[in-house]
C-alpha positions as CSV (number, residue, x, y, z in Angstrom):
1,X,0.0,0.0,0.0
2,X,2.7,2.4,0.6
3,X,4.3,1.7,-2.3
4,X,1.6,1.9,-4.1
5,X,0.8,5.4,-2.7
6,X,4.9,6.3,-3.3
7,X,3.8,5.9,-7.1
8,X,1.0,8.2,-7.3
9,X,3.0,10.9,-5.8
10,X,5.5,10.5,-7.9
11,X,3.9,10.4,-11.1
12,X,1.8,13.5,-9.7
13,X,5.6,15.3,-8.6
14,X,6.5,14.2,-12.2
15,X,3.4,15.9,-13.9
16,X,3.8,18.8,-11.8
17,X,7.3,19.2,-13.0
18,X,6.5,19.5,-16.5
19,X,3.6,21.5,-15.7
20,X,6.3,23.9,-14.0
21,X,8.7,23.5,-16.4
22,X,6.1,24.7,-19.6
23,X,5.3,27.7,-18.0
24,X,8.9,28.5,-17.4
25,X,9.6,28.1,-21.0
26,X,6.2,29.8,-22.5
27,X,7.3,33.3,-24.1
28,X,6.6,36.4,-22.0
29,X,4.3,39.2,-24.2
30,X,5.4,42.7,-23.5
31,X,2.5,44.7,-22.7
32,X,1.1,46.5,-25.3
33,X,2.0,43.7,-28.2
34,X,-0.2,42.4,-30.6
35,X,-1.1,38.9,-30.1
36,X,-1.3,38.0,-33.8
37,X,-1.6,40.4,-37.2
38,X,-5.3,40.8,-38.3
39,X,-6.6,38.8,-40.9
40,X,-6.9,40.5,-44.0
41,X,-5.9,40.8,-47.8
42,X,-2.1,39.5,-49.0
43,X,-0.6,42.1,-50.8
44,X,3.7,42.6,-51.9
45,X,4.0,46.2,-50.3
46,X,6.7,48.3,-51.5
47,X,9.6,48.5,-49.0
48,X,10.8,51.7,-47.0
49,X,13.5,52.9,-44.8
50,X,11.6,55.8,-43.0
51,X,8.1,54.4,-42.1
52,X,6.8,55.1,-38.4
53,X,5.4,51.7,-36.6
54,X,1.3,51.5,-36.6
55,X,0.5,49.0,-34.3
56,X,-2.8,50.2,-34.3
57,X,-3.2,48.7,-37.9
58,X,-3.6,45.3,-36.2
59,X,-6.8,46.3,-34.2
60,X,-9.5,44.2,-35.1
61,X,-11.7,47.6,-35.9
62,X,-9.1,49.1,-38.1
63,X,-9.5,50.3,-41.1
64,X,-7.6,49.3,-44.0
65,X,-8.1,49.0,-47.3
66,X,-6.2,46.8,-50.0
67,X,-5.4,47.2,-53.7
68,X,-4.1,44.4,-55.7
69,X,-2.0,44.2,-58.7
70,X,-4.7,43.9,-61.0
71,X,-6.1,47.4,-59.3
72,X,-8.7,45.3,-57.4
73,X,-10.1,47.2,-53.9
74,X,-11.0,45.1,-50.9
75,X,-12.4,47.1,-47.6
76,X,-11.2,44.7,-45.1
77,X,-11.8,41.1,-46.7
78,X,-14.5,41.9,-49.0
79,X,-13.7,43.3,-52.5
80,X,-15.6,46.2,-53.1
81,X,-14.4,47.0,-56.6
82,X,-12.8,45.0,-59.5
83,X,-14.1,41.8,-61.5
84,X,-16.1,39.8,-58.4
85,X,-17.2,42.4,-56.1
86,X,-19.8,43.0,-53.9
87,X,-21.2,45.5,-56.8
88,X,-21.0,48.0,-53.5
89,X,-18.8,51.0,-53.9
90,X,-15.9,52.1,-51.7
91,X,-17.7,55.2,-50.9
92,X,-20.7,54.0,-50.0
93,X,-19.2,51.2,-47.8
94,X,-17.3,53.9,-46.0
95,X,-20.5,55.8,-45.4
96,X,-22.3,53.1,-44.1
97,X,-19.4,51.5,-41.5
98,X,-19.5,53.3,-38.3
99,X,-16.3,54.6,-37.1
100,X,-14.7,57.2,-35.2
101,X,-14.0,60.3,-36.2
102,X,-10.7,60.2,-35.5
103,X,-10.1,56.5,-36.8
104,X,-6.9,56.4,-39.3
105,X,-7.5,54.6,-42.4
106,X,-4.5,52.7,-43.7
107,X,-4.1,51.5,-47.3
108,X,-2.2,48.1,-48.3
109,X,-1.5,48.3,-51.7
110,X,0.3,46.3,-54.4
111,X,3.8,47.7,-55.1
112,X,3.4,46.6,-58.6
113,X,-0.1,48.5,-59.1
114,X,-0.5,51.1,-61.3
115,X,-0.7,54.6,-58.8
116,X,-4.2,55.0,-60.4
117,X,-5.7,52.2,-58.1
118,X,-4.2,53.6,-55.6
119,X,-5.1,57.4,-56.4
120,X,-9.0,56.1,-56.7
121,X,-8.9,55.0,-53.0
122,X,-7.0,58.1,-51.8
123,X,-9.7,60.6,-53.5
124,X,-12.7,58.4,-52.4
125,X,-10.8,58.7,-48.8
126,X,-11.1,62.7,-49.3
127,X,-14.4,62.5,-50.3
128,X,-15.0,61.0,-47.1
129,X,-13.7,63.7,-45.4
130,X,-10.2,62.0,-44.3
131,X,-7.7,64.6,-44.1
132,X,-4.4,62.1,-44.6
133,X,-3.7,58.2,-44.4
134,X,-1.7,55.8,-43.8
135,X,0.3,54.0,-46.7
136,X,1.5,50.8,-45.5
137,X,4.7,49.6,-46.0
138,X,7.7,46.5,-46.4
139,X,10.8,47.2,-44.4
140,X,13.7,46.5,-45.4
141,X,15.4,45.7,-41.9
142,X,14.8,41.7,-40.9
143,X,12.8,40.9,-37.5
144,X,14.5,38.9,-35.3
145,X,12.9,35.4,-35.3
146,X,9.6,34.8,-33.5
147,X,9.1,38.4,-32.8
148,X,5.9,40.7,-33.1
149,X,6.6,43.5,-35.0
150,X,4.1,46.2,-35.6
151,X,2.9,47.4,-38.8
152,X,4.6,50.2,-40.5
153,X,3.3,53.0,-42.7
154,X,4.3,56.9,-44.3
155,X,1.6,59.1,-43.7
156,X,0.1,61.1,-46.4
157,X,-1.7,64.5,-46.7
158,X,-4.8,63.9,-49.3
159,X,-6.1,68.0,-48.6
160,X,-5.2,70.6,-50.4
161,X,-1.6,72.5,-49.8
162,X,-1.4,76.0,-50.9
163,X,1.2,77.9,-50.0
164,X,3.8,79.8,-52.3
165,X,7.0,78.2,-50.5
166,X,6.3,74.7,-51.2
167,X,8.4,71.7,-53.1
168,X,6.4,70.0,-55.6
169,X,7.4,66.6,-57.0
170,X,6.0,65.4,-60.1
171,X,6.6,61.6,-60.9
172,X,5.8,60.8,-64.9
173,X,6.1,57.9,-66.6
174,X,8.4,57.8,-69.4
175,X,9.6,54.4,-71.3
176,X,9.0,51.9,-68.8
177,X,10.7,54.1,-65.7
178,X,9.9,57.1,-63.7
179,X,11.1,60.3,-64.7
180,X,11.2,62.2,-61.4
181,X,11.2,66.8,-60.7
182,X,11.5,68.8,-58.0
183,X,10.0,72.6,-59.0
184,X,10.5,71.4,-62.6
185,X,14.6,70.5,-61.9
186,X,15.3,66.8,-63.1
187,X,16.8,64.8,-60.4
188,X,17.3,60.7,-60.5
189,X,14.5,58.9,-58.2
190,X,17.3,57.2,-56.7
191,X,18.8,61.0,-55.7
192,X,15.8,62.4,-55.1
193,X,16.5,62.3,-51.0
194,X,19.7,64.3,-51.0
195,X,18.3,66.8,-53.0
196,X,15.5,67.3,-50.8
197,X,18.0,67.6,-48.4
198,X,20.0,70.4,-50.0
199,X,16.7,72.1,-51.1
200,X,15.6,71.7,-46.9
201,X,18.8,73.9,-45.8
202,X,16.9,77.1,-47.1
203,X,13.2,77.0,-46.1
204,X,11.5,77.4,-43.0
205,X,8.3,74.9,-44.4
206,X,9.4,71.3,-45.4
207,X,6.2,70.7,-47.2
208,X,6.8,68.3,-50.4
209,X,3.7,68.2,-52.6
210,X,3.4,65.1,-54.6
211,X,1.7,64.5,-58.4
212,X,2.2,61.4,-60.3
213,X,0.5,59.7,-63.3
214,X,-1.4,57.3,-63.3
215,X,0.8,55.3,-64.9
216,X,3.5,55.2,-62.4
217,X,4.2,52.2,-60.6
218,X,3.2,52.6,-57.2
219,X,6.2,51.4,-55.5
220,X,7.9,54.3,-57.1
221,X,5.4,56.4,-55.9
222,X,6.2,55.1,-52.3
223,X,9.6,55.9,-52.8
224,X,9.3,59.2,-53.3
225,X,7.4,59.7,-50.2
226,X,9.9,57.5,-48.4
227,X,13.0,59.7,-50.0
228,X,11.0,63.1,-48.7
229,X,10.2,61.4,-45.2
230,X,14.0,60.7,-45.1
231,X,15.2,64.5,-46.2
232,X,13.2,65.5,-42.9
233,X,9.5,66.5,-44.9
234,X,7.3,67.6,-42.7
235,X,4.2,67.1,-44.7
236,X,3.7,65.0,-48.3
237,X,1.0,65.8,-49.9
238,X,-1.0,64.3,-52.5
239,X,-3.5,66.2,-54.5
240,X,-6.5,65.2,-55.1
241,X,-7.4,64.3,-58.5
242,X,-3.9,63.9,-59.6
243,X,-2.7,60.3,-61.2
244,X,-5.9,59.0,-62.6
């Protein structure tokens, strides 16, 4: 009998032990990290150096809106424009979702789409009386393995800038590549930041307004935003209209 009860104990010590032992080893969450990224729509994002974290992306109730390659728009998980949709417009489905005023909306687009798809959902976002958004983004940094890292994005003015003081960057499409101006002054996309730069050293407003065609890819869109971000731009804007 007292063997017998020796047993139980310890096969209950033993069971205990790995009971103690799994909680040892299960990963602590820091406060304030996402448990898992919100289900949504897979895009290729184009990749930035000088995007600010958005963990706020990843709430359940956040707003974000994808465009695909092929220019299709989903609102969340359901496609709301392109070959397949709902038949529901963009607009109207961000009429009718309740939100807060103060809600960001984020859009996940393609880096391959045309800046047109993109430029559709950006006036719609204006006509919804959104003054900027938040363009989400690849880094190009690696995560370390098994970590949660929040969503990044560059932030985008969609009002209109007036002002007589301002850098305006026009992006046009010219055989197969992006031919890139600052104040009608040809510079290289891939220059495009240190000039900024230079241009920065003698004005009190770093505003950069932005206008590309249509035709542009958008990932060269994004790195124009991303260069101006890096100069130190305190505003890009994107008018309205402009690219479709």
């Amino acid at each position: 009998m007292n063997r017998m009860l020796a047993v139980c104990f310890l096969v209950v010590a033993m069971v205990a032990g790995v009971g103690m032992l799994a909680v040892q080893q299960a990963p602590v969450r820091a406060a304030g990290q996402n448990p898992a990224m919100r289900r949504g729509v897979s895009v290729d994002m184009a990749e930035t150096k000088n995007a600010s974290a958005r963990p706020e992306a990843d709430r359940g109730d956040a707003w974000v809106i994808a465009v695909l390659r092929d220019g299709a728009v989903y609102f969340g998980t359901d496609r709301v424009f392109g070959e397949g949709g709902s038949g529901d417009s963009l607009f109207s489905r961000l009429v009718k979702t309740p939100r807060k005023r103060t809600a960001r909306l984020f859009v996940k687009a393609d880096a391959r789409a045309a800046f047109s798809s993109v430029q559709q959902v950006l006036n719609t976002a204006q006509a919804d009386l959104f003054d900027d958004v938040v363009l989400l983004t690849s880094q190009a940094e690696k995560a370390p393995a098994g970590a949660i890292v929040a969503p990044k994005g560059l932030d985008v003015w969609i009002r209109e800038e007036t002002g007589s003081n301002l850098l305006t960057v026009q992006i046009e499409s010219r055989e197969g590549s992006a031919s890139v101006s600052i104040n009608n002054e040809e510079v290289p996309l891939a220059a495009l930041q240190g000039r900024l730069t230079e241009l920065f050293d003698h004005r009190s407003d770093r505003i950069v307004v932005l206008n590309a065609s249509g035709q542009v890819a958008y990932a060269e869109v994004v790195e124009a935003i991303d260069a101006a971000r890096g100069a130190g731009a305190s505003r890009v804007a994107i008018r309205a209209g402009q690219g479709v």
